[in-house]
MARBADREN-292252 format. One record per residue (C-alpha): x, y, z; residue in three letters. Coordinates in pm, whole numbers. Example, Ala and Ser with C-alpha at 12.3 -4.5 7.8 and 13.67 -1.06 7.14 Angstrom:
% residues 2
u 1230, v -450, w 780, residuo ala
u 1367, v -106, w 714, residuo ser
//
This chain:
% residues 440
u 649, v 2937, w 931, residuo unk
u 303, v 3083, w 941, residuo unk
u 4, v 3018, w 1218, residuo unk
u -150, v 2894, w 935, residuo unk
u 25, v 2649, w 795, residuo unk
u 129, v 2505, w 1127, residuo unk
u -250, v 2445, w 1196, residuo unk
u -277, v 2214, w 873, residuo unk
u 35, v 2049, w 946, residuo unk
u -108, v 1936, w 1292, residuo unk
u -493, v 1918, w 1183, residuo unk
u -379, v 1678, w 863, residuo unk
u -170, v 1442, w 1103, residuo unk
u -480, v 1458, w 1373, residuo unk
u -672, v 1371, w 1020, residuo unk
u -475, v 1052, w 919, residuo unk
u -409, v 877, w 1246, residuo unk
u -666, v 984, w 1472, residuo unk
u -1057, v 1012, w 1319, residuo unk
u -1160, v 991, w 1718, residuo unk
u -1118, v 1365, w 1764, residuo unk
u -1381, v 1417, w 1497, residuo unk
u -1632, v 1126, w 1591, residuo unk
u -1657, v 1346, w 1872, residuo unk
u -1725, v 1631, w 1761, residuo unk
u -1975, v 1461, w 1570, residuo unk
u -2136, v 1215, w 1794, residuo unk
u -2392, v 1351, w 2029, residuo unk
u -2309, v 1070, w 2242, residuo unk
u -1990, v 1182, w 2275, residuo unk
u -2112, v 1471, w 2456, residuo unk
u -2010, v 1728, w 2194, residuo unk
u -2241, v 1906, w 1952, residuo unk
u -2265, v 1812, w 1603, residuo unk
u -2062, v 1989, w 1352, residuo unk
u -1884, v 1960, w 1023, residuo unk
u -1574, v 1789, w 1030, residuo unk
u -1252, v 2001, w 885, residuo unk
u -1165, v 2006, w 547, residuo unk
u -836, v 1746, w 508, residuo unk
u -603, v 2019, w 292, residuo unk
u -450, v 1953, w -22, residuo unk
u -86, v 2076, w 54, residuo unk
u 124, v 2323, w 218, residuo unk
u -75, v 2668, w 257, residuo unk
u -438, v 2749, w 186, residuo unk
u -663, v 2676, w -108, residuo unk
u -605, v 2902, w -374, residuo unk
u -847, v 2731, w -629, residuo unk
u -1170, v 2513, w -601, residuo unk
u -1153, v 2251, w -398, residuo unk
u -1306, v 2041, w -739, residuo unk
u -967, v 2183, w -909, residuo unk
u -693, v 2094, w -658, residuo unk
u -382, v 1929, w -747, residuo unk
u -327, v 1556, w -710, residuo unk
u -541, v 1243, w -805, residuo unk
u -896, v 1260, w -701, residuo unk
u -950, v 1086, w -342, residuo unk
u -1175, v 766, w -476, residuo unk
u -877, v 662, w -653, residuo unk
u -682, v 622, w -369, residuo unk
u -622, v 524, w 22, residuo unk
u -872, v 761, w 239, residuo unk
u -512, v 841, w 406, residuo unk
u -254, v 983, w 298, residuo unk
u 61, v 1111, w 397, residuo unk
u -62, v 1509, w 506, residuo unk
u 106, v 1760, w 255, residuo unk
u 185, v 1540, w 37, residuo unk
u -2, v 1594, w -365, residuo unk
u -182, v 1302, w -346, residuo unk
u -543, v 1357, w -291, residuo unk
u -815, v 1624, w -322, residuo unk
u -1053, v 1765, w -73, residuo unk
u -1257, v 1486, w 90, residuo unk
u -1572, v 1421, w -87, residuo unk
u -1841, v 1210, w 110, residuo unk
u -1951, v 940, w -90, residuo unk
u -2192, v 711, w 79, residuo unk
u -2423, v 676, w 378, residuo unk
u -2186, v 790, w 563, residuo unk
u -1757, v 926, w 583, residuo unk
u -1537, v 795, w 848, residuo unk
u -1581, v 1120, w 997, residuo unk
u -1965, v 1107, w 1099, residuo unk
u -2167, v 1027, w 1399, residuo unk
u -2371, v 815, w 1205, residuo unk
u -2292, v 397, w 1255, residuo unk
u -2428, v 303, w 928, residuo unk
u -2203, v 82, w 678, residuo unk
u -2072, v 243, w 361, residuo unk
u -2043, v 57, w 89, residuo unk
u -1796, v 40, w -243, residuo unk
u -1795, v -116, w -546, residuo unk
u -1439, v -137, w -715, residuo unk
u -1402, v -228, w -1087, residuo unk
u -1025, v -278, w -1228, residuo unk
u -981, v -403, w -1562, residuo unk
u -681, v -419, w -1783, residuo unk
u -633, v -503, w -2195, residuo unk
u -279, v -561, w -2301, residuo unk
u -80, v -671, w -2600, residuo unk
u 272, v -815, w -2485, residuo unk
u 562, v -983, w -2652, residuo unk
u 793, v -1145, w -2424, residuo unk
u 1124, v -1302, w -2519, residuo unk
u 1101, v -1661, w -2341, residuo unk
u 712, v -1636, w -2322, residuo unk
u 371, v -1604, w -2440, residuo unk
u 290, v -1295, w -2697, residuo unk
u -48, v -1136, w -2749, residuo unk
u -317, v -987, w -2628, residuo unk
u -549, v -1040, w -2362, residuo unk
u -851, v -879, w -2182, residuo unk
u -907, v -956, w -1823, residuo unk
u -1067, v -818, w -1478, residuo unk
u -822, v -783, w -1261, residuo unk
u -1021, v -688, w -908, residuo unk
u -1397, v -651, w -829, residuo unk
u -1393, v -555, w -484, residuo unk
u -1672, v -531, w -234, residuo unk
u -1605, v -270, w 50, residuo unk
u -1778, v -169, w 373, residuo unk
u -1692, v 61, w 644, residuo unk
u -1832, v 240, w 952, residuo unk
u -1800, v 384, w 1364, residuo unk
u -1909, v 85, w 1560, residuo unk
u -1900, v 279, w 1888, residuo unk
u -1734, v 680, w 1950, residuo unk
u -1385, v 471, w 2003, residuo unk
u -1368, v 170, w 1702, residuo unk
u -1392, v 230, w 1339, residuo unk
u -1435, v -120, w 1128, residuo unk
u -1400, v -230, w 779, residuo unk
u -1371, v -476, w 537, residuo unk
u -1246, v -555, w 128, residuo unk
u -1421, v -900, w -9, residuo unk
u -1274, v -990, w -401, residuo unk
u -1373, v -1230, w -638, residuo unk
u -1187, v -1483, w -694, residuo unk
u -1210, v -1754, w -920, residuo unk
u -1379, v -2034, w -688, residuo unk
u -1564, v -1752, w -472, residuo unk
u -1503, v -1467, w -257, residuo unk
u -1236, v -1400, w -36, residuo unk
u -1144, v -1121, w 240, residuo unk
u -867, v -960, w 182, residuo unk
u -923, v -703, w 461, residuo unk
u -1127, v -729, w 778, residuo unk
u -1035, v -523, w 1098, residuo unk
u -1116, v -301, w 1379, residuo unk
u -960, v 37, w 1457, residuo unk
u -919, v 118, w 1777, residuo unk
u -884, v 502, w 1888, residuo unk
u -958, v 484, w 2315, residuo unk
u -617, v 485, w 2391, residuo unk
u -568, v 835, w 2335, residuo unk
u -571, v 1073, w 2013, residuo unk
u -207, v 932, w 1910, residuo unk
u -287, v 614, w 1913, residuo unk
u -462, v 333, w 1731, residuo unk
u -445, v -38, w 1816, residuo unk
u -591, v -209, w 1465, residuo unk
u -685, v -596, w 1485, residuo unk
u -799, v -826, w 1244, residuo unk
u -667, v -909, w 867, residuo unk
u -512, v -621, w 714, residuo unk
u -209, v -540, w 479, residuo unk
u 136, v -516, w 652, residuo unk
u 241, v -153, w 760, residuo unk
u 593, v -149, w 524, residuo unk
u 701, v 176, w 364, residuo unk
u 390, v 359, w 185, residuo unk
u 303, v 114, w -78, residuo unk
u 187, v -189, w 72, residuo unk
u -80, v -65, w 270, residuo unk
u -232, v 9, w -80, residuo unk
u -447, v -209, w -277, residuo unk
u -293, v -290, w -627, residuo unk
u -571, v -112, w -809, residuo unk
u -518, v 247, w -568, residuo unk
u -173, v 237, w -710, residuo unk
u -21, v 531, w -906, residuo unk
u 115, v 228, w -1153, residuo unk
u -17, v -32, w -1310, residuo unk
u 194, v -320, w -1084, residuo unk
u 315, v -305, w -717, residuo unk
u 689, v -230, w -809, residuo unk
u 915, v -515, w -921, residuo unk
u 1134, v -535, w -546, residuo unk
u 825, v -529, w -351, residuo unk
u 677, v -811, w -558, residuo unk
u 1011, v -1041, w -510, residuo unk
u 1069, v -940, w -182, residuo unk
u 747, v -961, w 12, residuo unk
u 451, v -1026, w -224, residuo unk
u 231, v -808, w -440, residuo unk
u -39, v -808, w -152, residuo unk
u 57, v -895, w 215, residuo unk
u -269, v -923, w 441, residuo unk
u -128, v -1019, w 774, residuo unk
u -394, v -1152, w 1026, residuo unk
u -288, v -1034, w 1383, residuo unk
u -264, v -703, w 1553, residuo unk
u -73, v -336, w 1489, residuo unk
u 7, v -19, w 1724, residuo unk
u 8, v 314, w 1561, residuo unk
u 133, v 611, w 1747, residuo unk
u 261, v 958, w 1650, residuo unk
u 416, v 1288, w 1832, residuo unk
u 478, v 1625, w 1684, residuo unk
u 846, v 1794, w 1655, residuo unk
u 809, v 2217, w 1698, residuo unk
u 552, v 2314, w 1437, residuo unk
u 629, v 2148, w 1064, residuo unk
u 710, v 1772, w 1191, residuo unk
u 536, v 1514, w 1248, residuo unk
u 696, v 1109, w 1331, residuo unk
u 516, v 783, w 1363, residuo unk
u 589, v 474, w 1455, residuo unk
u 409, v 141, w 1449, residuo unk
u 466, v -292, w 1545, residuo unk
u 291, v -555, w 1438, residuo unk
u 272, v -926, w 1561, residuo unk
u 81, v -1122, w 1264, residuo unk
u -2, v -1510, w 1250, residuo unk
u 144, v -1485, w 931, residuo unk
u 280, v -1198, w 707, residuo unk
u 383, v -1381, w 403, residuo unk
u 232, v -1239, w 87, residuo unk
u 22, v -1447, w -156, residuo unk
u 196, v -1713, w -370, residuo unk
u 214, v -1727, w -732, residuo unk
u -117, v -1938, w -829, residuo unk
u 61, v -2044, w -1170, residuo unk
u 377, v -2183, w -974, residuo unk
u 385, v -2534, w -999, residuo unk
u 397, v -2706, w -620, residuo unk
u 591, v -3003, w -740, residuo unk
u 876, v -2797, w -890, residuo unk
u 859, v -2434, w -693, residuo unk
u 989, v -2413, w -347, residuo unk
u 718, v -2316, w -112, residuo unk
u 716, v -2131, w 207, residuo unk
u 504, v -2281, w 513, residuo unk
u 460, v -2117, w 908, residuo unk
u 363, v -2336, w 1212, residuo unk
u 38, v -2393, w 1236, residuo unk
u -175, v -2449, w 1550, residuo unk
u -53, v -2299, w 1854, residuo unk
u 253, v -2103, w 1842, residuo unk
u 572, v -1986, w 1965, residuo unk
u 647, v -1604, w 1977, residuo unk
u 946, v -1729, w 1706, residuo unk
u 663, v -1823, w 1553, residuo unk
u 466, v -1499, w 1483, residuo unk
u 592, v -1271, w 1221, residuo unk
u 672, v -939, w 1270, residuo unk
u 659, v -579, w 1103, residuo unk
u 786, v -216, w 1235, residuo unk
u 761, v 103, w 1079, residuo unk
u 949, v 456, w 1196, residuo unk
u 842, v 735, w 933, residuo unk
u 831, v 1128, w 946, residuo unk
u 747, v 1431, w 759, residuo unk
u 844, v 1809, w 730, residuo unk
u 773, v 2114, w 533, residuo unk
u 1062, v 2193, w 316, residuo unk
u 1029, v 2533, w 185, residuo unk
u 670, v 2698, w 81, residuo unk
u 533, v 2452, w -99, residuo unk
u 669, v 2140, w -58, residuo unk
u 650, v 1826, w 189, residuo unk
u 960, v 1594, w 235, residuo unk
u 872, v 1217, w 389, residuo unk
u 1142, v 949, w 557, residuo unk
u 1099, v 605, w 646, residuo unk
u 1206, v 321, w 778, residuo unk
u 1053, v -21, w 796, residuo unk
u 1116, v -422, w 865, residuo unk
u 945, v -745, w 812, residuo unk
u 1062, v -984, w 1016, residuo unk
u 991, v -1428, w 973, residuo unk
u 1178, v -1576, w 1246, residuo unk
u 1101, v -1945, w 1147, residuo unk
u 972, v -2098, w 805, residuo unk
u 1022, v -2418, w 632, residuo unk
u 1038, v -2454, w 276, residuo unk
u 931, v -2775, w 63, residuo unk
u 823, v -2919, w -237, residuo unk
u 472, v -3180, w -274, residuo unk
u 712, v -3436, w -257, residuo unk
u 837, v -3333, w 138, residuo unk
u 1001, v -3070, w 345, residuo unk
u 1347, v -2877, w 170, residuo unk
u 1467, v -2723, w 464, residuo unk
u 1333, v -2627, w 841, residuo unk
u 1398, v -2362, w 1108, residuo unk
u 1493, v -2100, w 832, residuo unk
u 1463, v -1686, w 896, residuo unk
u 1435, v -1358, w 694, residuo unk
u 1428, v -1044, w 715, residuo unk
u 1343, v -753, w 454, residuo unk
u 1453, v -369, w 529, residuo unk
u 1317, v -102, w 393, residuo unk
u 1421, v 265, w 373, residuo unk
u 1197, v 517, w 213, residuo unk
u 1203, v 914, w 85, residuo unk
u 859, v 1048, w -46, residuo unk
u 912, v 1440, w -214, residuo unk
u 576, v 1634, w -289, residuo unk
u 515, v 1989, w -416, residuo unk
u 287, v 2145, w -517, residuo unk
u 209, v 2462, w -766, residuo unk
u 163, v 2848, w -633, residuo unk
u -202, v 2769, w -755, residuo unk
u -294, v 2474, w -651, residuo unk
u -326, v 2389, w -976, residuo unk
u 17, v 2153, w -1030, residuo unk
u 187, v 1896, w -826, residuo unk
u 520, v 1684, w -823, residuo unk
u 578, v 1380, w -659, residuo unk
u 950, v 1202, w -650, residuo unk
u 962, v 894, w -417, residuo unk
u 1181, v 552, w -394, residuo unk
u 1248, v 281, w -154, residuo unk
u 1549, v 81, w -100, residuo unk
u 1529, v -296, w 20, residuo unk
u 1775, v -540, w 202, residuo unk
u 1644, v -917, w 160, residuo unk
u 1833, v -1081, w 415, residuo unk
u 1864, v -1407, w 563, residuo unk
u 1775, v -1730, w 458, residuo unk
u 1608, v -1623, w 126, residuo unk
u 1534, v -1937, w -93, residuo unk
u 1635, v -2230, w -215, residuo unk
u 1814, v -2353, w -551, residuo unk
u 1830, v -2629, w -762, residuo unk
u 2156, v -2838, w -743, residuo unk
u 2091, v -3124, w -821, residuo unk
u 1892, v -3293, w -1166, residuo unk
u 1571, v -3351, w -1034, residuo unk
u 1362, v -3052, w -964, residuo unk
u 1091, v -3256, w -822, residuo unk
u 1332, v -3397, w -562, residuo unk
u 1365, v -3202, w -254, residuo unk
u 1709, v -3347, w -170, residuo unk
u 1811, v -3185, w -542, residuo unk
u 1732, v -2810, w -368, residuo unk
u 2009, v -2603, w -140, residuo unk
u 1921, v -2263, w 127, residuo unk
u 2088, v -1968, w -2, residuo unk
u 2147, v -1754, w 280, residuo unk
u 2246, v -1428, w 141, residuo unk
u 2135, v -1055, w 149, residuo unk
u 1997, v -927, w -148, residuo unk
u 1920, v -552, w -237, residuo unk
u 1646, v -425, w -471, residuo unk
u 1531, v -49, w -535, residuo unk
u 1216, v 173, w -703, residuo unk
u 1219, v 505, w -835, residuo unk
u 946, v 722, w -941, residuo unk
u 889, v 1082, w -1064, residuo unk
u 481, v 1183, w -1108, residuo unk
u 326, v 1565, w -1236, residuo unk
u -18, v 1639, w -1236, residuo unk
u -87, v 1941, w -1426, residuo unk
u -435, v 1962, w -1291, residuo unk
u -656, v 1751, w -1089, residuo unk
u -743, v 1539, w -1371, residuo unk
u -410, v 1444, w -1579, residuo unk
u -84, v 1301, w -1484, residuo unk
u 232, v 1123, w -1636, residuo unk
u 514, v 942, w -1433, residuo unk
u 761, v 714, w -1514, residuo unk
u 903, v 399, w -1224, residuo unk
u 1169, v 213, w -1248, residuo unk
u 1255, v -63, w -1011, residuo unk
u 1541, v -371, w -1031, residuo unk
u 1579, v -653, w -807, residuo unk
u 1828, v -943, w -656, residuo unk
u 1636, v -1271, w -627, residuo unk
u 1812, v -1619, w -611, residuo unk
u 1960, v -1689, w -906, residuo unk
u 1861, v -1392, w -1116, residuo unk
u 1899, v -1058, w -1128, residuo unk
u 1535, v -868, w -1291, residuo unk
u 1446, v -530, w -1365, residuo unk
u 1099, v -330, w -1487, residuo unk
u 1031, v 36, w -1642, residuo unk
u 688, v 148, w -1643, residuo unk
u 552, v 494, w -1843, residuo unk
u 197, v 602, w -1768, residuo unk
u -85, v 838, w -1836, residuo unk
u -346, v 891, w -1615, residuo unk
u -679, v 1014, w -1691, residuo unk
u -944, v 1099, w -1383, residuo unk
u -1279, v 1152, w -1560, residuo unk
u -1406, v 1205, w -1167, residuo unk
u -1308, v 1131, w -859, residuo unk
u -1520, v 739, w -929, residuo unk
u -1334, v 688, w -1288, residuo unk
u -1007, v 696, w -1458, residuo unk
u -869, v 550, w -1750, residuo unk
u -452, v 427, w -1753, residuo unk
u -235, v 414, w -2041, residuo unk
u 84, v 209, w -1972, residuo unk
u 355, v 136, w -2129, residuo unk
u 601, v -134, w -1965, residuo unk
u 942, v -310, w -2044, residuo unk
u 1121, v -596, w -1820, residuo unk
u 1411, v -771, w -1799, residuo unk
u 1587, v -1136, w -1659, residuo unk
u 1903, v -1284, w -1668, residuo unk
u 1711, v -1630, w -1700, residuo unk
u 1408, v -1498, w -1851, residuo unk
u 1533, v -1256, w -2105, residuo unk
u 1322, v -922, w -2199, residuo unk
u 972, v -821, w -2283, residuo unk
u 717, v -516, w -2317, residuo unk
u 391, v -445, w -2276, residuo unk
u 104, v -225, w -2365, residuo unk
u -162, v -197, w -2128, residuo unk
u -477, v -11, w -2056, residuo unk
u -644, v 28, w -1727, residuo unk
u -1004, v 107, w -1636, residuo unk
u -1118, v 175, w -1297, residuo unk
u -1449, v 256, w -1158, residuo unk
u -1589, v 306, w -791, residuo unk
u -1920, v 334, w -677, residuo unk
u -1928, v 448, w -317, residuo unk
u -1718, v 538, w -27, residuo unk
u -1397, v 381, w -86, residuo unk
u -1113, v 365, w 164, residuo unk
u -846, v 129, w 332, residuo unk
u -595, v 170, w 584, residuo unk
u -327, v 406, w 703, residuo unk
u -47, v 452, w 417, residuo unk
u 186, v 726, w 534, residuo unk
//
């Protein structure tokens, strides 16, 4: 393997876990002198092409990191007061626009179109001292705004490690770290949904730390303790009818706390190409579920597994990338509750179904430059009672690294629910410096 290539491999992972080399090197406090901070590279070997031409989807229009080698983002463009990577302590602020217009025609449901805003997103983030980098995501919601994200980096434990604190979305395989509208896709995938929520903002505290294997490897690892690491309910669910999960409130037990690891690692495989494993759990060790009428069942557990493979490659040029990637889930434990008896309002009607269910996604994305891109995902799921799938086809147009435009084209299926399709198009803009957590 070349000097050269080594050097990225180790300056990308120093990149995407530990920013606290480079405040340095920035900050005059810090007792360094002020320079540039390196260029985050595209993918295995040097830039052939402008950096404005690279392969992968434009870095506004997605997580400021990203797996290192992998086809997924462009040069770093600073957009803003300030980067993550400067000595200044000013906030930088986003704007995030994500609207969708669909026509759908379901089987046992509603047909038609619609028009709707999915997300407008308020976003700040900036140093607070040489060792702590903050941040925070605010949405609209229908009665206000509401944080989804708000937490505190931590870097003074050494340059391979971070200690993050505050709200923030679970560390689990490399999708849920990402907000919906970052996504490659239109929709979280289906088993992620089912399994642990389309967003899970867990309110606690995370370690991050990583160590280096010869020259092209890199591992991480990471736990979390979280007040609560549930993701969001369904607001259309009806509370008298649909089982609903509660945590202990007020002080609490360490049964109480929910829990998340992650063990992930990447290598070079070949010239070109980047090859990603992972491993990761969520972990409720006590719940109760219930109804408006009274309490279903208390003292229940679960646990969801996750294993992970991430593929990237990209072209001699720079020019073209590939990205192949799936996850495979285990759902097990005390995983819901069924109607047995008549009366679904009754909670003495509902039984625990303790059980472990598996779920998978799929997905194969090319970029022929850095502006256009096709991929197809496919993802199918166990959940009590049912047994669902979902195939998604899209487009993707970047018009710059602040706008893109999404042509999708869906198709789902229930055993209870029967099929359905859907047409959808997807319009995102950004204004600012846009970024969220770790997601490799």
């Amino acid at each position: 393997m070349s000097t050269s290539r080594s050097l990225s491999v180790r300056l990308a992972a120093a990149l995407t876990l530990t920013p606290l080399a480079l405040a340095q090197q920035d900050n005059p406090a810090a007792g360094k002198d002020s320079a540039p901070p390196p260029a985050n590279l595209v993918g295995p070997g040097p830039l052939q092409v402008p950096a404005s031409e690279a392969a992968g989807q434009p870095n506004s229009q997605g997580t400021t990191f990203v797996t290192p080698g992998m086809p997924t983002l462009g040069r770093r463009v600073s957009s803003g007061q300030v980067t993550r990577f400067t000595n200044d302590f000013n906030p930088a602020f986003s704007f995030i626009v994500d609207a969708e217009a669909n026509v759908s025609e379901q089987e046992n449901g509603p047909d038609g179109a619609d028009a709707f805003l999915r997300v407008f997103e308020l976003g700040a983030n900036a140093w607070v001292d040489p060792n702590a980098w903050a941040y925070f995501t605010a949405v609209a919601e229908d009665e206000g705004i509401g944080v989804e994200e708000a937490a505190v980096h931590y870097t003074g434990f050494g340059n391979k490690n971070v200690v993050r604190a505050g709200r923030f979305f679970i560390d689990f395989g490399k999708q849920m770290q990402t907000h919906v509208h970052d996504l490659r896709t239109l929709e979280r995938p289906l088993v992620l949904r089912e399994y642990l929520g389309a967003e899970v903002a867990g309110e606690g505290a995370q370690w991050d730390s990583w160590t280096t294997f010869g020259d092209a490897t890199v591992v991480r690892w990471s736990l979390g303790a979280f007040a609560s690491a549930l993701g969001e309910g369904d607001e259309d669910a009806d509370p008298a009818t649909t089982p609903a999960i509660s945590l202990a409130e007020d002080a609490k037990r360490v049964d109480d706390f929910n829990y998340t690891a992650r063990l992930t690692g990447f290598t070079e495989v070949g010239e070109r190409g980047t090859l990603q494993l992972g491993a990761s759990a969520r972990l409720v060790p006590n719940y109760a579920l219930g109804l408006d009428a009274g309490p279903i069942a208390e003292d229940l557990s679960s646990t969801v597994y996750g294993l992970d493979v991430t593929y990237g490659w990209v072209g001699e040029t720079g020019l073209d990338s590939w990205t192949f990637g799936g996850e495979f889930l285990f759902n097990t434990g005390d995983v819901g509750a069924e109607l047995v008896g008549a009366d679904d309002t009754n909670p003495a009607d509902y039984a625990v179904v303790d059980d472990s269910l598996t779920g998978f996604f799929a997905y194969g994305d090319y970029a022929w430059d850095r502006f256009n891109a096709v991929g197809v995902q496919v993802s199918q799921a166990e959940v009590v009672g049912d047994e669902r799938s979902e195939l998604e086809v899209y487009y993707t147009r970047m018009f710059s690294e602040f706008h893109r435009l999404r042509l999708v084209l869906g198709a789902s299926d229930s055993d209870v629910d029967g099929s359905g399709s859907k047409l959808a198009l997807q319009y995102t803009t950004i204004l600012g410096a846009h970024g969220h957590g770790v997601n490799w």
